[in-house]
N, C-alpha and C positions, 0 to 999 in steps of 0.2 A: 666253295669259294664263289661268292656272287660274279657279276659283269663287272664292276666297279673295280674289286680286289684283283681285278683279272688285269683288266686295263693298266693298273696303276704298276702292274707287276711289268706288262709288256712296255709300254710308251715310256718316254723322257717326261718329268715333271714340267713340260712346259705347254701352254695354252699355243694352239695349233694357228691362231686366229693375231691374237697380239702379239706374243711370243714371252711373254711373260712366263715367269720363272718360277717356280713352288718348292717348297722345304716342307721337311715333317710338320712343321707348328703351322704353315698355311695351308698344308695341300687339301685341308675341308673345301677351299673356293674353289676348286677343281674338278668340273664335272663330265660325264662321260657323253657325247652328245656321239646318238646314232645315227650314221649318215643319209640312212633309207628311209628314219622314220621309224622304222619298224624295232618297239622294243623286243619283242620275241624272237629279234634274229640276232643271236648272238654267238657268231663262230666261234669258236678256241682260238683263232688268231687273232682275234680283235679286226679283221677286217670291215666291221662295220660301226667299229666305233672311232673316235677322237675324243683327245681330250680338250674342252674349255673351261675357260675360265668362270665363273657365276655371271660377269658382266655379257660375254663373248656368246654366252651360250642361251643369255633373253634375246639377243640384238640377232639370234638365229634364227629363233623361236616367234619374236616377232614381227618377221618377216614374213612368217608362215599364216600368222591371222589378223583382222583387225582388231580396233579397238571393242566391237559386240563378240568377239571371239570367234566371229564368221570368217570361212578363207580370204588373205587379201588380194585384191584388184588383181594382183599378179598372178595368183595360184588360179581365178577363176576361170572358168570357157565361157567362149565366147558367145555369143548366143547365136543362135539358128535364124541365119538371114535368108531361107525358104521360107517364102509365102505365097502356098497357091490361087 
C-alpha cells in the first residue's frame, strides 16, 4: 500500500486547508501534501502527511517558489551584511 492508500485509509475525506469535503467520485482532487517537504518520510501514522485539496495543495506549493521555480523571497537568506 503506497502513502496515498495509507493516508486516505487514516484521515477524514476532508481538505485540511478549505475544509471541503470529498466522496468516492471526487476524492481523485485530494492530495496528500507532506508537511516537512520531505517525500521519503513517510511514518505509518501519517504524521507527516495531510490531506488537500488540488487547489489548496498549488497555493502551498506555491508559496514555496517563484514564478523562475527559484525559492520565494520568503524561503530565501538573507544575505551577509559582513564587509571587511
Amino acid at each position: 500500500m503506497n502513502y496515498r492508500e495509507r493516508a486516505l485509509k487514516i484521515f477524514p475525506w476532508v481538505c485540511a486547508r478549505c475544509a471541503r469535503e470529498f466522496n468516492a467520485k471526487s476524492v481523485r482532487q485530494l492530495t496528500v501534501h507532506h508537511k516537512d517537504g520531505n517525500h521519503d518520510h513517510n511514518p505509518p501514522d501519517g504524521a507527516n502527511w495531510e490531506l488537500l485539496c488540488i487547489y489548496c495543495h498549488e497555493n502551498e506549493h506555491a508559496r514555496e517558489v517563484d514564478n523562475d521555480g527559484r525559492p520565494a523571497a520568503s524561503q530565501k537568506k538573507a544575505p551577509s551584511t559582513y564587509r571587511p
